[in-house]
Each structure stands twice: as C-alpha cells, then as structure tokens.
C-alpha positions in Angstrom: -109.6 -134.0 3.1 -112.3 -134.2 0.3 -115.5 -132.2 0.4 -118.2 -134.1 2.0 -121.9 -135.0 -0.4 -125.3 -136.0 0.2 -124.3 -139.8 0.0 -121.5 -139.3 2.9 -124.3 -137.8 5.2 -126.9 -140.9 4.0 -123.9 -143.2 5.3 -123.4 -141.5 8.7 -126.7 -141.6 9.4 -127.0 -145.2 8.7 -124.1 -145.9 10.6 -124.8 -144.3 13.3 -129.0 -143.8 13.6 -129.2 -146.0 16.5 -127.7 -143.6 18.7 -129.7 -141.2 17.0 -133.3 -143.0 17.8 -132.3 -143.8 21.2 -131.6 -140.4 22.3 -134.9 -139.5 20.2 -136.5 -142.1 22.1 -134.7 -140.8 25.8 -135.6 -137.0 24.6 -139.6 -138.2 23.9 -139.5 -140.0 27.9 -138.2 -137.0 29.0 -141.1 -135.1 27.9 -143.4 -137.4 29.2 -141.4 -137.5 32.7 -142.2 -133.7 32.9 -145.8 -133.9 31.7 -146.6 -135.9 34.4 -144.3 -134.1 37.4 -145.5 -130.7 35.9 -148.8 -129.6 38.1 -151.9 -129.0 35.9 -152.5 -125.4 35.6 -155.9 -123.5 34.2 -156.5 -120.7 32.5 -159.7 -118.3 32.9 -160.1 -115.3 31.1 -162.3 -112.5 31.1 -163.1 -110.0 28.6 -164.0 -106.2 29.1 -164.8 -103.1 27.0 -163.3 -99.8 27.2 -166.0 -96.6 26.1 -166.8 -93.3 27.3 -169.8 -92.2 28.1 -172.2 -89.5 27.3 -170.8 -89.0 24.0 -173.8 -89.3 21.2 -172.3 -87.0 18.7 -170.9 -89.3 15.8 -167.6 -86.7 16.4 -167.2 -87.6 19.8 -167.6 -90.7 19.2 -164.7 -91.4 16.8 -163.1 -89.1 19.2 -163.6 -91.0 22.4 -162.7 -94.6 20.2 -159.4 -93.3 19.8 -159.1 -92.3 23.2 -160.1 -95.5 24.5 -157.8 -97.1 22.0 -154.7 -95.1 23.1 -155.5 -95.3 27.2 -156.2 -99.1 27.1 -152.5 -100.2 26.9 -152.1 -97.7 29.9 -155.1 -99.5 31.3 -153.5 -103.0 31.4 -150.5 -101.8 33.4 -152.9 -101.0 36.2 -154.6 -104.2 36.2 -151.2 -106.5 38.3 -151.1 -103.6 40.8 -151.8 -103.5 44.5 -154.9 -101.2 44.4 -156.5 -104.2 42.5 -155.2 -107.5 43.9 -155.2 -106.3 48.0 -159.1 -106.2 47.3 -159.5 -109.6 45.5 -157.3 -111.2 48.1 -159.3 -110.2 51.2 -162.7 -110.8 49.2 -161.9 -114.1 48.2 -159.7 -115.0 51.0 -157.2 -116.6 49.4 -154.2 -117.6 51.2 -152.0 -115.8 49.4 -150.3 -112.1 48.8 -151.2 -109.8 46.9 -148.2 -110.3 44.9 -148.0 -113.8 44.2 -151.5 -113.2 43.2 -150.0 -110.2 40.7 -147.7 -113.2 39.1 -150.9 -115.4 38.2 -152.4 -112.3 36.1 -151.9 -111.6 32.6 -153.5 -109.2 30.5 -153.9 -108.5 26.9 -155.0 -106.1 24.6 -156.3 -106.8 20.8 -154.8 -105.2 18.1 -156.6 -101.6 17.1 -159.4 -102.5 19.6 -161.2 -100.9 22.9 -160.8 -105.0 24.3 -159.0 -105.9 27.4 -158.4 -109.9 28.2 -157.5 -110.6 31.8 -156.2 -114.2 32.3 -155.6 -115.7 35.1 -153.8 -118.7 35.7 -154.2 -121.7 38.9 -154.1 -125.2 39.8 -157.9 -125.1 40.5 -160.1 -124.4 38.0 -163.1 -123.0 39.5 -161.0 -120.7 41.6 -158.8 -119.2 38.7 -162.3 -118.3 37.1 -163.6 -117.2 40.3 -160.3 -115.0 40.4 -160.6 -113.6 37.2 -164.1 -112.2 36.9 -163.2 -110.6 41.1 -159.8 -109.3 39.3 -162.1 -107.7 36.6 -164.8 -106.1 38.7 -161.9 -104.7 40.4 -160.1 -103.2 38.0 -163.1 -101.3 36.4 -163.9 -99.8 40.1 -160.4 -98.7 40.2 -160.3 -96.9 36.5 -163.2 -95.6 37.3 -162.0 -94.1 40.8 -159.0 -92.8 38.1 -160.6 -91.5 35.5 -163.2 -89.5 37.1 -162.2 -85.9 37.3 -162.2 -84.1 40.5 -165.6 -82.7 41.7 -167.5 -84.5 39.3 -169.7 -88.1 40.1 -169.1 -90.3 37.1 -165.9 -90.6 35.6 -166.2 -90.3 31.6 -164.6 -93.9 31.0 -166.5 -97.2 31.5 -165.0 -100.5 31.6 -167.8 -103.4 30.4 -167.8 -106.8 31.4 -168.8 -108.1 28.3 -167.6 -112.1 28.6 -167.5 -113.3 32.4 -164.8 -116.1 32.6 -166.0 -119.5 33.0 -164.5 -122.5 34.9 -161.8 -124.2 31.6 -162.6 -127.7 31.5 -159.1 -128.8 30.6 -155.5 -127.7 31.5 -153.8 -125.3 29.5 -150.5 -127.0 30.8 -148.5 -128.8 30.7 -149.5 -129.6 26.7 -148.4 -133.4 26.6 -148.2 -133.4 22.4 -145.7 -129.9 22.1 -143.4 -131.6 25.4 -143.4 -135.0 23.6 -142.5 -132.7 20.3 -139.8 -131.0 22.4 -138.6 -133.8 23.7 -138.3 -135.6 20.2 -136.5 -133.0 18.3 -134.1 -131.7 21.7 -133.1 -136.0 21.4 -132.6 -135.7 18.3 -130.2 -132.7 17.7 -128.5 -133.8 20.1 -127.8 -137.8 19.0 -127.1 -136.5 16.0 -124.3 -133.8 17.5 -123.2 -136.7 19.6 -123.1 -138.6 16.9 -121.4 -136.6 14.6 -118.5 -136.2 17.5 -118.1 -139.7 17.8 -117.9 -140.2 13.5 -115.0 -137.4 13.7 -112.8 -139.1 16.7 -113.4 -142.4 14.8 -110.3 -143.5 12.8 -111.4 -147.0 12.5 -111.4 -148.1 8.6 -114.9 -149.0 7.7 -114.9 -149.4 3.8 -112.6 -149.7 1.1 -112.0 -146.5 0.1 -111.3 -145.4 3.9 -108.3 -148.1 3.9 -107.2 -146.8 0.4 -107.0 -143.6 1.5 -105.1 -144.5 4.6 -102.7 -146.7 2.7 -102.1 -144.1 0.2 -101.2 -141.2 2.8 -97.8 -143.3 3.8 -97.2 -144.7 0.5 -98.5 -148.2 1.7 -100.1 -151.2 -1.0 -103.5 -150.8 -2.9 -106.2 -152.7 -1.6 -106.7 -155.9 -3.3 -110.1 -157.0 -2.3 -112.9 -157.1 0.8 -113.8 -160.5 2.6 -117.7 -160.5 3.5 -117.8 -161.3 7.5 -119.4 -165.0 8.1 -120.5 -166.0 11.6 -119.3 -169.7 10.9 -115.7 -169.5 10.8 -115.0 -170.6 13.3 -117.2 -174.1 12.5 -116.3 -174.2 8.8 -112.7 -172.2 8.5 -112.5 -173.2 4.5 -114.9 -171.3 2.9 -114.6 -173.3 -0.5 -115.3 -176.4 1.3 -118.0 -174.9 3.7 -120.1 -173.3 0.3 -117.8 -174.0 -3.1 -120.2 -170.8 -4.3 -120.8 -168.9 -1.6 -119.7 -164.7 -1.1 -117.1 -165.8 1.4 -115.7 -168.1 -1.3 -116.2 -165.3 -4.3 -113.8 -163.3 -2.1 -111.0 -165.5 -1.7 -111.0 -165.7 -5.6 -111.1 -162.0 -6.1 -108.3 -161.6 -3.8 -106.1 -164.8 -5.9 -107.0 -163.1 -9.3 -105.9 -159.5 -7.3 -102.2 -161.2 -6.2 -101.9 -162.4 -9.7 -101.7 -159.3 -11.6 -99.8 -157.5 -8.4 -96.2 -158.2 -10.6 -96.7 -160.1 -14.1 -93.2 -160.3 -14.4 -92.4 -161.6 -11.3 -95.3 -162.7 -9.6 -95.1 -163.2 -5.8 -94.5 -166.9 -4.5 -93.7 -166.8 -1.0 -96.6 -164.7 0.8 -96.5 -163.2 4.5 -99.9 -162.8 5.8 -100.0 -159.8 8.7 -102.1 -157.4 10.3 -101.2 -154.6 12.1 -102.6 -156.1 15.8 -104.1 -158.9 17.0 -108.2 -160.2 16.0 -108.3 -159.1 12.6 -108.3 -162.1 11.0 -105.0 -162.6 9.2 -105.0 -166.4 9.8 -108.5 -166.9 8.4 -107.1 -165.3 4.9 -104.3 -167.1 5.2 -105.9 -170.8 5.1 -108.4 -169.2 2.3 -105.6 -167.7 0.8 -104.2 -170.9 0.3 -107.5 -172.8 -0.3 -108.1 -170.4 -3.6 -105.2 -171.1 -5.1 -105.0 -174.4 -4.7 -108.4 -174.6 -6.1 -107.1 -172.7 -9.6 -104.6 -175.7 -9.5 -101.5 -174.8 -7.9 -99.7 -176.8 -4.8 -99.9 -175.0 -1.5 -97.9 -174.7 1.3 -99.4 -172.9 4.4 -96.5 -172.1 7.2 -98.0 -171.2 10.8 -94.8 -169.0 11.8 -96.9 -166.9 15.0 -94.5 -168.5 17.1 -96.2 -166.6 20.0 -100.2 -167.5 19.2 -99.9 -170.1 16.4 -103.7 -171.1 15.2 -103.5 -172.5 12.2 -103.6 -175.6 13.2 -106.2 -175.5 15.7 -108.4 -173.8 13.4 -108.1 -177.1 10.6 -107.9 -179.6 13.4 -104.4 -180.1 12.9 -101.4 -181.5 14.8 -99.4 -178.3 16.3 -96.6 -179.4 18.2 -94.1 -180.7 15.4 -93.6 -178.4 12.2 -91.4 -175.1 11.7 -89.6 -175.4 14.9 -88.8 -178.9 14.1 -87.5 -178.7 11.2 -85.3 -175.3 12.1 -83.7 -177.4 14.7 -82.8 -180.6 12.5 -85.3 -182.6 14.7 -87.0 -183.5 11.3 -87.4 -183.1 7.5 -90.3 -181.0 6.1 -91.5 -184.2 4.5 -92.0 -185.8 8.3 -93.9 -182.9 9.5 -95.8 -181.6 6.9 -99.8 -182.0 7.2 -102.3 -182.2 4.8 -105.6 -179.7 5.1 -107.9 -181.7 1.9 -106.1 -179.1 -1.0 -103.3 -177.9 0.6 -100.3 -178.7 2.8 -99.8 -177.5 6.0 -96.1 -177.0 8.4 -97.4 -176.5 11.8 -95.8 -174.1 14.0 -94.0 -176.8 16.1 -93.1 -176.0 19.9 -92.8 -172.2 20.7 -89.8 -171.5 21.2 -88.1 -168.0 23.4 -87.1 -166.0 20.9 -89.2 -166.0 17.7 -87.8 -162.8 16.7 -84.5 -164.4 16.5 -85.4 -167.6 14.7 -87.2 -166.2 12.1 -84.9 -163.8 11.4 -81.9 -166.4 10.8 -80.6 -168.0 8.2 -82.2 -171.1 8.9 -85.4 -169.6 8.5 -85.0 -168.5 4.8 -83.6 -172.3 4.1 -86.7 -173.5 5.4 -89.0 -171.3 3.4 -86.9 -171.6 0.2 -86.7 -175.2 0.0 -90.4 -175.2 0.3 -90.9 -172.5 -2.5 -88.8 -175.5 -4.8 -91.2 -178.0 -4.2 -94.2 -175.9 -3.8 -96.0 -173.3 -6.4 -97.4 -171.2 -3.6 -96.0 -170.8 0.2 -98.3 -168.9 2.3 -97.2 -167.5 5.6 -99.2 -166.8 8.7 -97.2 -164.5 10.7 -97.4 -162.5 14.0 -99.4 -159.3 14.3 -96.4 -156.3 13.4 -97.0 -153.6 15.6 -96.8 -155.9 19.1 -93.8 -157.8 18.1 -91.1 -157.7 15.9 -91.3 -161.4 14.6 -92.8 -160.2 10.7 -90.1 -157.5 9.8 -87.5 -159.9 11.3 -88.4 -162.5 8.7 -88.7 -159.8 5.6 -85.6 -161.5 3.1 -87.3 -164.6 3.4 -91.0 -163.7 1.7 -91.4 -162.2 -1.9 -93.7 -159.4 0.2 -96.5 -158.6 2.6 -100.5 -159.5 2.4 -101.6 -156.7 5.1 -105.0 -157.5 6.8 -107.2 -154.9 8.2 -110.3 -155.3 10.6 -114.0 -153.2 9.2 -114.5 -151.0 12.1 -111.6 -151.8 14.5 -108.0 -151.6 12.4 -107.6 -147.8 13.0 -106.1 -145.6 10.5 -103.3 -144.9 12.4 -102.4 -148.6 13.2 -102.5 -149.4 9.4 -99.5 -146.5 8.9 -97.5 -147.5 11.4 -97.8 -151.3 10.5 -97.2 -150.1 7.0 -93.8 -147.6 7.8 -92.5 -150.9 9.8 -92.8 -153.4 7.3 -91.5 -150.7 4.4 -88.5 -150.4 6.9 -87.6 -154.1 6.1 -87.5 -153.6 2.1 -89.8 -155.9 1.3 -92.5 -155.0 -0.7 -96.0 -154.8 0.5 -97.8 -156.9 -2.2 -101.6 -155.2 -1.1 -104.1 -155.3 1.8 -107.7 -157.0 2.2 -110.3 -155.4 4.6 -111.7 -158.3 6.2 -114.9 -159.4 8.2 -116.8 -156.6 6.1 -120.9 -157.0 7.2 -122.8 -158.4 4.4 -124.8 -155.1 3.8 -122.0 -153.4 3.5 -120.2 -154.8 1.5 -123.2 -155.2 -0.8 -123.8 -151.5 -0.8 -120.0 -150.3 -1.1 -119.0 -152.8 -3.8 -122.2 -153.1 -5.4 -122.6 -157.4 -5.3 -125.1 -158.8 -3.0 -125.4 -162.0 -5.2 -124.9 -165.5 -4.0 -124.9 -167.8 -6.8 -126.9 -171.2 -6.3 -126.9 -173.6 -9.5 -130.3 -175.5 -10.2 -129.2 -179.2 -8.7 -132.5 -180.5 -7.7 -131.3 -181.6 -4.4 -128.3 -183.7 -5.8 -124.7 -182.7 -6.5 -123.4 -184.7 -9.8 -122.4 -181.4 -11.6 -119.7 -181.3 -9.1 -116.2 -181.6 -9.9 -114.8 -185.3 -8.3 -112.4 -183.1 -6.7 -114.8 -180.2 -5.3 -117.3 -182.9 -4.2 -114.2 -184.7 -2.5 -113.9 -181.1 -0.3 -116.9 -180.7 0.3 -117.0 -184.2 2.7 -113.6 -183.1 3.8 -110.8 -185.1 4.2 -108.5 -186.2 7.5 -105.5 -184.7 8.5 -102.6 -186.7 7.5 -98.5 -186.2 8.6 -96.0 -187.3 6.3 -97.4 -186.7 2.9 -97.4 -184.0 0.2 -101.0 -183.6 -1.8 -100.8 -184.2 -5.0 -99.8 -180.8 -7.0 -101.1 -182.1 -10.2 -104.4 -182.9 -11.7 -105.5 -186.2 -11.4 -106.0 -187.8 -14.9 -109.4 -187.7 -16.7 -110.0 -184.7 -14.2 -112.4 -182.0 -15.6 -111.0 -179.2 -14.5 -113.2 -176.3 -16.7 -115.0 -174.8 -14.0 -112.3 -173.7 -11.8 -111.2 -172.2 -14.7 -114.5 -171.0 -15.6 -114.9 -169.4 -12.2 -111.3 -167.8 -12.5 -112.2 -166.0 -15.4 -115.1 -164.9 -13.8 -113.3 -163.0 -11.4 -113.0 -159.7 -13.6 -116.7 -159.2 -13.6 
C-alpha cells in the first residue's frame, strides 16, 4: 500500500465533505438544543481586602503584607464552610441548605495580592448578588471571630469590603457562541472519523488508478480508457449519433485507438464485452464499442449473447426475438436475422433458451461467431455478467479475448479479481478494462480533459460528413440486410481520420 500525500487527503475530503458538513451542521444544532434546555445562570461577585491593623511602622507593614498574603489562601477555604453559609441561609431565608448553598460559592484569590473574589452563582440575578455581598459580610465576621487572640477585643486581621457585588445584567451561561463552537468542531471530528472509517471499508473503484491497481494485484488487463457518465443513455444509447463531438463520444474513440495497439501483430477481432455483475454498463460500451469503430470505417457486427437479460436490442429499438438462438438452431441464416443499428449490424439474442451456459459453450456457438468474423471486420459481443453465471467463460475459444467493464463507485475491488481469476481460468486473454459512468468532474480532474469541442457552424451543419449527418437523423431498423462495409464513392472520409489521429493527444 503506497504512502498516502496531501492530494489523497484533498480527494477524501471532497469525496466525502458532505458527511462532514452535515455532522458539522447536526454538532452546531446540538449546541443550540443545549443553549436553550440549559437554565440561565448568574454570576455576582464581590471583592474584599485582607490587612492588619494597627501596624504604622513601614516594617510592620511589609511584615503584615506578607502575612496577609500567605493567610489568604487559608482564608478562602473558610469561606464554603458551615459557620458561614448556616448564617446566610437563615438571614436570607432561602429555601435551601447550607450545603447546596456551599456548591453555588466559589472563591478566588489574585496572584501575589491581599484580594479575595467571592462568586456566587444562581438562576436569579438579584438574589445571587444579594447572596454574595450576605456571604461576604459573613465571612469577615467569622475571620475576625478567628483571628482575634484570646482575651483581647479586636482581632489583628481585617477583611474590607472594597467592591459590593451588583445584580449581572446578563447570564454568564450557558454562552451560546463557545456551545455553537463546541458543537461545530465535536461535528466535525467526528464526520470526519466517520468518514475516514467509511473511505477505509470502501473497496469500490472510484478512479483509474484504483482499477489499475486492483487489476494489477491478480495479474488482470491494463485499463484502456474511462467513459464520462451521461444522464441520457438511456434516450440516446449512441453517443456518436446523440453528439458526433461530445466527451461521451471522445471516449468511445480513446477506448477504439486503446484496443488497437493492445496486439499489433495480431489485433483482436472478435470482442466479449463483460463485467463482473450486473448494472455496470457493459451493454452501453458494447453498442459504442461498435459505433466507434464503425465510424473509423470498419464493418461491425454487435451479438447480444446475455441469454438470461439480453438488452441490446431494446436499448436500439430493435427486434429481439429472432437472432443468435435462431440461427444456432438452423431456424435461420445470419443473413435473415441480422439487424441494422444506422453503422452497424446487429444479431439479436433470439428466444432465451434453458441452458445458456450450454449453448454458448458448444460448437455451434464458435461456427456462428466465426462465420461472422469472415464477413465482418469487427464482431463485438455483449455477454452475461461473469461472476452470477457461467455463460462468459463458457464461450472463451470462441472470442479473441475479454473487454472487462467496471462501475465508478460500485464494481468493488474484490469483484474485479474474482471476475478477473475466472475469465483467466478459460485462457483467453483479457484484452483491457474501461471504468465506466465516471462523473464529469471527475473525470475532468483525474484525467485532466474537461473540454467539449463545439465547431463554429452558425446554426447549420454542412461541414458535416453525408454519412455523419445521415446518423445524426438516425436511421430505421431494418432485418435482412448487411450495411454496407465500404465507403460509399466520392465519400470524404478525412475527418474520421482526422479525429482518429487525434486520439493520442
């Protein structure tokens, strides 16, 4: 596991910050909820002055200041204890004891002076001032009663009132701005652990270099590309014809130019497109798939063989009850069955049969897929999730290797390896994987292009290609036909091949 920087902090946080505000947000209620269920209290306090007396010469008087210094402390002890709060409760008549009124008093003594602070602390106001100035006349009667020797009539030490208390015009608690402050930071430490326990348990895959990573730690493919996640698929299912320029589209390329350099020598011709469970969009790059490289010119062949939850063609609006399943069981020819989706061809996944395992793993299976791989440049498969079922390794001496989807934030890391050990089982090779439905801002920030490239056409679309502008109003659905796998003649075909070349940048 690699040391974690600034920048992998940054991301948490932006990942996970709304957890973060709103336990921020419930800490800050909470400390209003107690400001307003806590019970005022006020604070009076009253000041006196310890001195000797009698004492003129400038000897004694440094003498008795550091006597008075050191008995003060002493003093304060004295001032919670029954001698002086019995008397205060019978003179103010307060209907309480004398030790409940010994917890409301508090005493302090300044730093290196002769100063003694008694505070005392109430729900009323006027009586904790009332209390404090009766605790203070108290407590100087009873030093005195102390201090004065035996015999004599004045004791040596005199205790001042030298600042009364006076009624506090505003609570001392609870203090609204430090509980909202408590609150806040108390919410936030603890989103932030909460969130931090959440980002370790996560093993979802949420950028490239997560699913690289994960790939590499079982040996699995490299990753070949990211598809940007676009509400309207389900409306528009072809990103090419849906926005010819768009980032969707820009995808779909980089992931064609990708599979073209996986083997030079031998580059791939029959494609499986898998995930490792359902809802992670392996059908959507499949038609794509197909799309994009039928665009750079090549004839395409798309075979719906999810002979459990076929979609293909209910995502182009196709015909799905006569195709693969047909043709295995000599009910028809490919020719009969075979659909037309604008660019490329489409072999529906016919009637489902009971045991797809079985059929797809038989010989006439790889018949079927070869004879289209002679008449077509490309053959792209759309194939059943792995782990579920075991319809995609069944089928693995058929295809020329794997296209392995993953999910942003819900193909888990330990999903991908296990998809990834069972199709390696088979001994096909794994060609690469695509993480798909990657948010826009993500994919901007991670792969640093958050372009979408819009040509000047002043509201009119002549620059088009006859064949582009042709997709883009779509074409109908059509049994019984192959598309064309050449150019038509007089065809400019330079900017697909413009945009190909592109790709590398």
């Amino acid at each position: 596991m690699g040391t974690l920087d600034l920048s992998d902090y940054l991301r948490f946080l932006i990942r996970r910050w709304r957890a973060i505000a709103v336990l921020g947000l419930l800490g800050t209620a909470v400390g209003v909820f107690v400001t307003n269920a806590t019970t005022p209290q006020y604070r009076a306090t009253s000041t006196l002055f310890v001195s000797l007396q009698d004492w003129d010469d400038t000897v004694k008087l440094n003498q008795g200041n550091t006597f008075a210094q050191a008995r003060v402390r002493s003093y304060a002890e004295v001032v919670t204890s029954h001698r002086v709060t019995g008397p205060v409760v019978e003179y103010l008549r307060l209907d309480m004891p004398p030790s409940q009124l010994a917890r409301k008093i508090t005493t302090e003594v300044p730093l290196e002076t002769v100063l003694l602070k008694i505070t005392v602390t109430d729900t009323r106001p006027s009586r904790a001032a009332r209390i404090s100035n009766a605790v203070a006349r108290r407590f100087a009667e009873v030093i005195a009663e102390i201090e004065r020797p035996e015999g004599a009539r004045l004791s040596p030490v005199r205790l001042s009132i030298t600042e009364p208390a006076h009624t506090p015009n505003a609570p001392a608690s609870p203090n609204l701005v430090l509980n909202l402050a408590l609150g806040l930071v108390a919410g936030l430490i603890l989103g932030t652990g909460l969130a931090a326990a959440r980002e370790s348990l996560d093993t979802s895959v949420r950028s490239r270099s997560d699913l690289t990573r994960c790939l590499t730690d079982v040996g699995g493919p490299a990753v070949l590309g990211s598809v940007v996640l676009d509400q309207r698929v389900s409306r528009h299912p072809v990103a090419m014809n849906d926005d010819a320029f768009g980032r969707r589209a820009e995808d779909f390329r980089r992931l064609r130019t990708s599979l073209r350099f996986v083997d030079i020598d031998a580059p791939p011709k029959v494609i499986a497109v898998t995930s490792a469970v359902p809802g992670e969009g392996k059908t959507s790059i499949s038609i794509n798939l197909a799309s994009a490289l039928a665009e750079f010119g090549s004839s395409v062949c798309v075979v719906d063989a999810d002979l459990r939850r076929p979609s293909v063609a209910h995502a182009l609006g196709l015909v799905q009850d006569a195709g693969l399943t047909t043709v295995m069981i000599g009910q028809a020819n490919a020719e009969d069955v075979m659909q037309s989706a604008g660019s490329f061809s489409v072999l529906a996944s016919g009637v489902l049969p009971p045991n797809p395992a079985e059929m797809l793993g038989s010989a006439q299976f790889r018949t079927v897929v070869r004879s289209l791989a002679d008449r077509f440049d490309h053959v792209v498969i759309d194939t059943a999730p792995v782990l579920p079922v075991a319809d995609t390794p069944a089928m693995a001496s058929a295809v020329d290797g794997y296209l392995l989807v993953a999910r942003y934030a819900k193909s888990t890391r330990g999903q991908l390896a296990d998809a990834v050990r069972a199709l390696l089982d088979g001994g096909t090779p794994l060609l690469g994987s695509v993480l798909n439905m990657v948010p826009a801002k993500r994919d901007s920030e991670h792969y640093g292009y958050g372009y979408a490239y819009r040509p000047r056409t002043s509201g009119r679309r002549d620059w088009l290609p006859s064949r582009l502008r042709l997709r883009r109003r779509g074409r109908p659905a059509t049994i019984g036909a192959f598309p064309a796998p050449t150019t038509p003649a007089g065809e400019d075909t330079a900017p697909a091949a413009a945009r190909e070349g592109g790709e590398h940048h």
